[in-house]
VEXDO-316639 format. One record per residue: residue in one letter; residue number from 1; x negated, y negated, z negated of N, C-alpha, C in turn. Coordinates in nm, 3 decimals. Example, Ala and Ser with C-alpha at 12.3 -4.5 7.8 and 13.67 -1.06 7.14 Angstrom:
<node><res>a</res><n>1</n><n_xx>-1.319</n_xx><n_yy>0.569</n_yy><n_zz>-0.780</n_zz><ca_xx>-1.230</ca_xx><ca_yy>0.450</ca_yy><ca_zz>-0.780</ca_zz><c_xx>-1.320</c_xx><c_yy>0.330</c_yy><c_zz>-0.780</c_zz></node>
<node><res>s</res><n>2</n><n_xx>-1.285</n_xx><n_yy>0.225</n_yy><n_zz>-0.708</n_zz><ca_xx>-1.367</ca_xx><ca_yy>0.106</ca_yy><ca_zz>-0.714</ca_zz><c_xx>-1.290</c_xx><c_yy>-0.003</c_yy><c_zz>-0.787</c_zz></node>
% end
This chain:
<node><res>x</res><n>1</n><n_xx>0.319</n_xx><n_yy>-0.875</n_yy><n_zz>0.244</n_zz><ca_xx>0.401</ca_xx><ca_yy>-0.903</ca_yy><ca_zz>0.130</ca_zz><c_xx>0.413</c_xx><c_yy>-0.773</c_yy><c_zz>0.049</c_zz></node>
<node><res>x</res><n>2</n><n_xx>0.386</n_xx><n_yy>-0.767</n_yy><n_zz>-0.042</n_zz><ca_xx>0.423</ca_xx><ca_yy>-0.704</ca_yy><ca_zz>-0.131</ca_zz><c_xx>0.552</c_xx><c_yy>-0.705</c_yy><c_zz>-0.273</c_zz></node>
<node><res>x</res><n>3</n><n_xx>0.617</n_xx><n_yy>-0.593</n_yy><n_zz>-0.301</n_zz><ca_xx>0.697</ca_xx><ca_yy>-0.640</ca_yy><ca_zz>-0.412</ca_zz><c_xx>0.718</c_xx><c_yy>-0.542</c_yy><c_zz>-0.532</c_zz></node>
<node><res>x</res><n>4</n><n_xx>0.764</n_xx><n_yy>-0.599</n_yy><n_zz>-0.620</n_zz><ca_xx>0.738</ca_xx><ca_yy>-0.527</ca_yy><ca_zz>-0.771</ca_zz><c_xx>0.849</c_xx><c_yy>-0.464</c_yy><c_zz>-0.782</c_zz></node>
<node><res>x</res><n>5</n><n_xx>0.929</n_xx><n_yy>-0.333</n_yy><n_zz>-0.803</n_zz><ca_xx>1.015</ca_xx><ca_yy>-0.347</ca_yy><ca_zz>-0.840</ca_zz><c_xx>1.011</c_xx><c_yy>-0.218</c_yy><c_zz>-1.002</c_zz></node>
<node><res>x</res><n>6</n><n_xx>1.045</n_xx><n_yy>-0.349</n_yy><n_zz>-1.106</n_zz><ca_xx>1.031</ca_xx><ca_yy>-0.274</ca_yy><ca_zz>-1.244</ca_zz><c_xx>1.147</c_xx><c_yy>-0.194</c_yy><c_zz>-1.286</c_zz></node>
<node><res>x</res><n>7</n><n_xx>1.253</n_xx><n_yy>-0.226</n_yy><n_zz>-1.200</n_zz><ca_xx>1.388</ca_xx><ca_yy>-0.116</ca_yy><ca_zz>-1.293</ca_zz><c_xx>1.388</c_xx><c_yy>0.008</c_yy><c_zz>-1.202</c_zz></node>
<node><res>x</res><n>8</n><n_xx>1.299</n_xx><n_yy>0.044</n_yy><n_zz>-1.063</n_zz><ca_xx>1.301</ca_xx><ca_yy>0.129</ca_yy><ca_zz>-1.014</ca_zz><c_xx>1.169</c_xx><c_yy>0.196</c_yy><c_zz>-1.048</c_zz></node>
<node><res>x</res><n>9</n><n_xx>1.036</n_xx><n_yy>0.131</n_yy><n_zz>-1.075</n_zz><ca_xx>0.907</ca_xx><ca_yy>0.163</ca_yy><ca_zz>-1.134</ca_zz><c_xx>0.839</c_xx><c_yy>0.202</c_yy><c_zz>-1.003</c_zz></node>
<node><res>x</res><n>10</n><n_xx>0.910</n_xx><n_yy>0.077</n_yy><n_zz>-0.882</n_zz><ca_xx>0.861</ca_xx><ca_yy>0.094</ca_yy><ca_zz>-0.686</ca_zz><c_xx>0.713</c_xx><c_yy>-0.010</c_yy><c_zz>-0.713</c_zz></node>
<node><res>x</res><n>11</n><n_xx>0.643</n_xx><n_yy>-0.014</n_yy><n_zz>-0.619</n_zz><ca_xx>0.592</ca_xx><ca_yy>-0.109</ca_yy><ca_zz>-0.567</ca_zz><c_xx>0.591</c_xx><c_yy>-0.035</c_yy><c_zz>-0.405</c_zz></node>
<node><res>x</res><n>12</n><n_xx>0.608</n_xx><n_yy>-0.198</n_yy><n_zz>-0.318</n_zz><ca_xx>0.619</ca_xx><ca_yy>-0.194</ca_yy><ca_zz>-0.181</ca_zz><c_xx>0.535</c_xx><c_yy>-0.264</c_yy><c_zz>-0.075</c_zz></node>
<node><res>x</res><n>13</n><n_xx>0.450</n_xx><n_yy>-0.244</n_yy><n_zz>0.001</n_zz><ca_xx>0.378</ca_xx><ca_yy>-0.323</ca_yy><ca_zz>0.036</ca_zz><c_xx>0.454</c_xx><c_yy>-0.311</c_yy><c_zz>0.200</c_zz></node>
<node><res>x</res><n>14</n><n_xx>0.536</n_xx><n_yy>-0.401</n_yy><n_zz>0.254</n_zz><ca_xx>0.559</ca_xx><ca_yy>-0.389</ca_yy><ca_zz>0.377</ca_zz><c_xx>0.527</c_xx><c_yy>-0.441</c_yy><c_zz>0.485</c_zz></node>
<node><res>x</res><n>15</n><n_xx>0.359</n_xx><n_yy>-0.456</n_yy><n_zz>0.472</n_zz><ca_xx>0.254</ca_xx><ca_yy>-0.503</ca_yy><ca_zz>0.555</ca_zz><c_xx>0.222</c_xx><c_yy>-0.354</c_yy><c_zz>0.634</c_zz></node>
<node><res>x</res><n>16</n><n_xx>0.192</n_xx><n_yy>-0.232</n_yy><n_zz>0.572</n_zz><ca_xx>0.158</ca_xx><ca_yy>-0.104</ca_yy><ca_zz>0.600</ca_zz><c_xx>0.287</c_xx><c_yy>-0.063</c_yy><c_zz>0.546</c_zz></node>
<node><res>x</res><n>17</n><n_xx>0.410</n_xx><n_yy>-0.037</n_yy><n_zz>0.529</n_zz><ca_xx>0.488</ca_xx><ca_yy>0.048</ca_yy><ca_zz>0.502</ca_zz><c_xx>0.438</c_xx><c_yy>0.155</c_yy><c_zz>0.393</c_zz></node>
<node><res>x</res><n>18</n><n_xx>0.395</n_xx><n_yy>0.074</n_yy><n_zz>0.305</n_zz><ca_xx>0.374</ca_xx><ca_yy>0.152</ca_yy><ca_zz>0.171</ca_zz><c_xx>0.456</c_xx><c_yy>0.151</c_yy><c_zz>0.059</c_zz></node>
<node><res>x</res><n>19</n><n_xx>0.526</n_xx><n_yy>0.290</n_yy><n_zz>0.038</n_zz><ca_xx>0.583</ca_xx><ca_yy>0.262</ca_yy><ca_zz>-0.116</ca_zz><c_xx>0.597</c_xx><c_yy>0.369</c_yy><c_zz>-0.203</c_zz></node>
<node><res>x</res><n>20</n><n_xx>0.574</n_xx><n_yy>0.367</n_yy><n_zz>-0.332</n_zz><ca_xx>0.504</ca_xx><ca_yy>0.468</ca_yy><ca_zz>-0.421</ca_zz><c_xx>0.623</c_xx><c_yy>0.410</c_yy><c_zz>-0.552</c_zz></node>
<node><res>x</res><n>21</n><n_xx>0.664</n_xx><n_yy>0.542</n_yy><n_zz>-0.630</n_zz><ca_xx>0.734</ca_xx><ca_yy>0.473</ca_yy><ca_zz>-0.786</ca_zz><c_xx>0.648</c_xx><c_yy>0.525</c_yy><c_zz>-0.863</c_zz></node>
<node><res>x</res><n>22</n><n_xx>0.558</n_xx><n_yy>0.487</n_yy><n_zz>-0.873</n_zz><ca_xx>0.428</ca_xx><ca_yy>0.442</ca_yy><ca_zz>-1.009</ca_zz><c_xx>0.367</c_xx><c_yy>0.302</c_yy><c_zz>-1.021</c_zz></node>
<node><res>x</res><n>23</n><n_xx>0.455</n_xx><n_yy>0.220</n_yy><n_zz>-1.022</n_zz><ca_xx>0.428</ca_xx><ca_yy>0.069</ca_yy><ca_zz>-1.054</ca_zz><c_xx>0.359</c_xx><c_yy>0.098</c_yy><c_zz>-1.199</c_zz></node>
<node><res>x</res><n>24</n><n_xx>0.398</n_xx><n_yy>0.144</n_yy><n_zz>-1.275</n_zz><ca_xx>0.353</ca_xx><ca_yy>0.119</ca_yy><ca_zz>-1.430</ca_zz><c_xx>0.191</c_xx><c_yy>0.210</c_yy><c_zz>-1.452</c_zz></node>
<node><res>x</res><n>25</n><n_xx>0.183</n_xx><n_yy>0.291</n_yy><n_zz>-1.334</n_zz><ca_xx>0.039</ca_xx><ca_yy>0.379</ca_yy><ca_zz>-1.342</ca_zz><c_xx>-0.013</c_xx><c_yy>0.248</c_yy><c_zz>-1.268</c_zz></node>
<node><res>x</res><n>26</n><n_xx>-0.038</n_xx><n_yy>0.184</n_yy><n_zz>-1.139</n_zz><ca_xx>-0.018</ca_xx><ca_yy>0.079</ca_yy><ca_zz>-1.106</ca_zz><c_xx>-0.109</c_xx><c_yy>-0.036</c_yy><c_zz>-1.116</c_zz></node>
<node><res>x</res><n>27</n><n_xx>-0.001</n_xx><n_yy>-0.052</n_yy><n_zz>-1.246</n_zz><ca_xx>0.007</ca_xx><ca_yy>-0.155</ca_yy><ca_zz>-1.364</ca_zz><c_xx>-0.161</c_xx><c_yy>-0.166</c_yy><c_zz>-1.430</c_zz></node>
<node><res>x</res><n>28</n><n_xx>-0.176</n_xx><n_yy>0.000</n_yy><n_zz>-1.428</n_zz><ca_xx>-0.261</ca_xx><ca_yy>-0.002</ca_yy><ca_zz>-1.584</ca_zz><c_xx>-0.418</c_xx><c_yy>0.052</c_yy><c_zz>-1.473</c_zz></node>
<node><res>x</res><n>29</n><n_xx>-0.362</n_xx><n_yy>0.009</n_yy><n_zz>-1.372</n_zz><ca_xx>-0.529</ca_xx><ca_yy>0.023</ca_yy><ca_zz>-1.252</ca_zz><c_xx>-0.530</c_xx><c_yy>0.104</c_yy><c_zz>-1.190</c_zz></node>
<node><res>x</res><n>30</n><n_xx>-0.453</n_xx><n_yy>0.210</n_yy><n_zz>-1.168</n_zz><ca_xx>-0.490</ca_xx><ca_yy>0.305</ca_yy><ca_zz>-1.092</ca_zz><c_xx>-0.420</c_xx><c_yy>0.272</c_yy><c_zz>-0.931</c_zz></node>
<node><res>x</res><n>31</n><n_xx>-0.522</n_xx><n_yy>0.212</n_yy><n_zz>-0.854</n_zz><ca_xx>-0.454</ca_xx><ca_yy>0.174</ca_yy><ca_zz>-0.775</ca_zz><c_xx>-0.505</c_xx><c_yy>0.268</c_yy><c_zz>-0.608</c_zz></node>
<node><res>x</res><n>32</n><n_xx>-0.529</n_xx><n_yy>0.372</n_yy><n_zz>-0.624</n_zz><ca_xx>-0.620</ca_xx><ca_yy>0.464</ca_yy><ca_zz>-0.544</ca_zz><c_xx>-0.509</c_xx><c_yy>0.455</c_yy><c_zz>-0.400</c_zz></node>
<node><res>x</res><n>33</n><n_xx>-0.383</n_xx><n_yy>0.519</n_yy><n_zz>-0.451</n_zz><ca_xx>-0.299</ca_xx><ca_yy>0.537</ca_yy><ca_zz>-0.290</ca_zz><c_xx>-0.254</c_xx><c_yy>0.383</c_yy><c_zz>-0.276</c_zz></node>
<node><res>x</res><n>34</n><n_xx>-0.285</n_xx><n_yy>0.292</n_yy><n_zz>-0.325</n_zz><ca_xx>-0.243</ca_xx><ca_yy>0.147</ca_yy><ca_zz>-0.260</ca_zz><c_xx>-0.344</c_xx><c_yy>0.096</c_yy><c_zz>-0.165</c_zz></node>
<node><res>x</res><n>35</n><n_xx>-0.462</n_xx><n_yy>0.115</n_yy><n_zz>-0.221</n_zz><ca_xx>-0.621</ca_xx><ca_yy>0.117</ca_yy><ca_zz>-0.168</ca_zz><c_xx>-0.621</c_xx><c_yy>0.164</c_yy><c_zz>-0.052</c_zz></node>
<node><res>x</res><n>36</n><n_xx>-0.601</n_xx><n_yy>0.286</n_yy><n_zz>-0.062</n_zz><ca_xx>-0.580</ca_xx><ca_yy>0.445</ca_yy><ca_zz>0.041</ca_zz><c_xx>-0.538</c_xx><c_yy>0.346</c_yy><c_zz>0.144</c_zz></node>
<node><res>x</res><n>37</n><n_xx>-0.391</n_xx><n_yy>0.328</n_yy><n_zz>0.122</n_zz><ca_xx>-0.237</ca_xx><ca_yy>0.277</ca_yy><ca_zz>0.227</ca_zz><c_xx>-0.371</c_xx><c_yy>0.163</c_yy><c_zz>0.293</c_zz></node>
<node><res>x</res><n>38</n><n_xx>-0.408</n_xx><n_yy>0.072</n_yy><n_zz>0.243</n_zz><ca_xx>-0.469</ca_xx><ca_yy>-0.078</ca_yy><ca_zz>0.281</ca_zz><c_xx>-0.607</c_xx><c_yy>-0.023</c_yy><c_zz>0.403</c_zz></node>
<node><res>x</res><n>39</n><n_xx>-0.658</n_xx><n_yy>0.066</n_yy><n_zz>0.329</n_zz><ca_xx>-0.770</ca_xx><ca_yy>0.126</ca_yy><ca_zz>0.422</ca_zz><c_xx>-0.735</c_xx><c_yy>0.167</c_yy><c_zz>0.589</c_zz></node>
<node><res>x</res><n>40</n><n_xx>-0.608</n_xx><n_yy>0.310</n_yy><n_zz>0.536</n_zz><ca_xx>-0.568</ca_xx><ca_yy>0.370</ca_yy><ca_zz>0.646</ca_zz><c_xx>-0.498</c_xx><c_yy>0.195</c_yy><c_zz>0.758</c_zz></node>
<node><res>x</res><n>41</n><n_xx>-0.410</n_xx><n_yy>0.154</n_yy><n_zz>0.759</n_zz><ca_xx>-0.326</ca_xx><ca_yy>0.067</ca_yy><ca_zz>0.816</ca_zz><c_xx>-0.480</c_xx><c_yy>-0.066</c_yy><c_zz>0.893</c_zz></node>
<node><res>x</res><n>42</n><n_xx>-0.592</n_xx><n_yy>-0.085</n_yy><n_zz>0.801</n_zz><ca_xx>-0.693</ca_xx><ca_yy>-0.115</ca_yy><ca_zz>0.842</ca_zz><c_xx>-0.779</c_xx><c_yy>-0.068</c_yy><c_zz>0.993</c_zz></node>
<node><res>x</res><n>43</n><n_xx>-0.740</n_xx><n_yy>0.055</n_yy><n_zz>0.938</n_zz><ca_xx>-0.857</ca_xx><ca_yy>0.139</ca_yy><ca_zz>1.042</ca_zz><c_xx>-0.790</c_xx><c_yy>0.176</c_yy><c_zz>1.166</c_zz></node>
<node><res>x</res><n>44</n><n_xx>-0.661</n_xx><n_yy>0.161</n_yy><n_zz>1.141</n_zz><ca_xx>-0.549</ca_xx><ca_yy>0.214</ca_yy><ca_zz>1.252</ca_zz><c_xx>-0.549</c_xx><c_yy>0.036</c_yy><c_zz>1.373</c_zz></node>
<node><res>x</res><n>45</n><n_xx>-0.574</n_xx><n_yy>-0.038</n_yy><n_zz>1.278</n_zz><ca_xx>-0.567</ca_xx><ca_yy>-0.188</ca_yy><ca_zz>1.346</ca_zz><c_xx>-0.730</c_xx><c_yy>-0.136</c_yy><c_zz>1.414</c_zz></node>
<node><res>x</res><n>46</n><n_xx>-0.804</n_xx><n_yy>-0.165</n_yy><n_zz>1.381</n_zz><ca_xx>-0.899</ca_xx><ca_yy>-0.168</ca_yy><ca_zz>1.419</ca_zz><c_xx>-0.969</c_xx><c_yy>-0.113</c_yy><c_zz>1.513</c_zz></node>
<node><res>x</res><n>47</n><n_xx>-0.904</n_xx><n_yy>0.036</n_yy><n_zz>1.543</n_zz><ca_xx>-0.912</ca_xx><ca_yy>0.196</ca_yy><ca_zz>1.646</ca_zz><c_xx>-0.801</c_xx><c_yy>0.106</c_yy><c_zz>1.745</c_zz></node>
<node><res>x</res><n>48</n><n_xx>-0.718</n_xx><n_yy>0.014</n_yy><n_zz>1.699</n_zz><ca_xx>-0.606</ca_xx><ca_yy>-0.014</ca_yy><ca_zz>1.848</ca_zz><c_xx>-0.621</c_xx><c_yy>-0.100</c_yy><c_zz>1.863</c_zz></node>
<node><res>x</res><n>49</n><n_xx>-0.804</n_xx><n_yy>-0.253</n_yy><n_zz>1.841</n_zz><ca_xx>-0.830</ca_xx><ca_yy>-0.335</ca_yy><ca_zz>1.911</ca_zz><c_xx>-0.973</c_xx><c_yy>-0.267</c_yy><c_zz>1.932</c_zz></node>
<node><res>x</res><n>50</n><n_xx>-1.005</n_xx><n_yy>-0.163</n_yy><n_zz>1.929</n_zz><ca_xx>-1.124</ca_xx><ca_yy>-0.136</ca_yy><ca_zz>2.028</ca_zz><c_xx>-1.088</c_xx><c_yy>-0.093</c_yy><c_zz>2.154</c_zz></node>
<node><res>x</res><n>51</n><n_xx>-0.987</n_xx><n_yy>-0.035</n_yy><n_zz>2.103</n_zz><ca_xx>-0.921</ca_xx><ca_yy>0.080</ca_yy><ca_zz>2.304</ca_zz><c_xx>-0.838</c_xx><c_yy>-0.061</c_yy><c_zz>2.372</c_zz></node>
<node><res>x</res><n>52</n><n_xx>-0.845</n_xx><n_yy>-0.190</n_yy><n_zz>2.329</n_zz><ca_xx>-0.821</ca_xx><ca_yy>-0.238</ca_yy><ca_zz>2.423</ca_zz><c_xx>-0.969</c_xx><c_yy>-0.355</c_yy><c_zz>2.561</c_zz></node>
% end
């Protein structure tokens, strides 16, 4: 889940415990540390179903 928040200028993704106040950079594409957050939380799943 993710959420918008415009009077704080948050976005929150609390799938990975991501949250950044550049919704409006965001907004306009730059979405590099949301990407980043989705990758890292990916790879961390993935490293803790091989070691089992």
């Amino acid at each position: 889940m993710r959420t918008y928040n415009f009077p704080e200028n948050r976005i929150s993704d609390h799938r990975v415990n991501f949250k950044a106040y550049n919704l409006d950079q965001v907004l306009d594409g730059e979405l590099d540390a949301v990407l980043d957050a989705l990758q890292a939380a990916d790879r961390e799943e993935r490293m803790a179903e091989s070691q089992v």
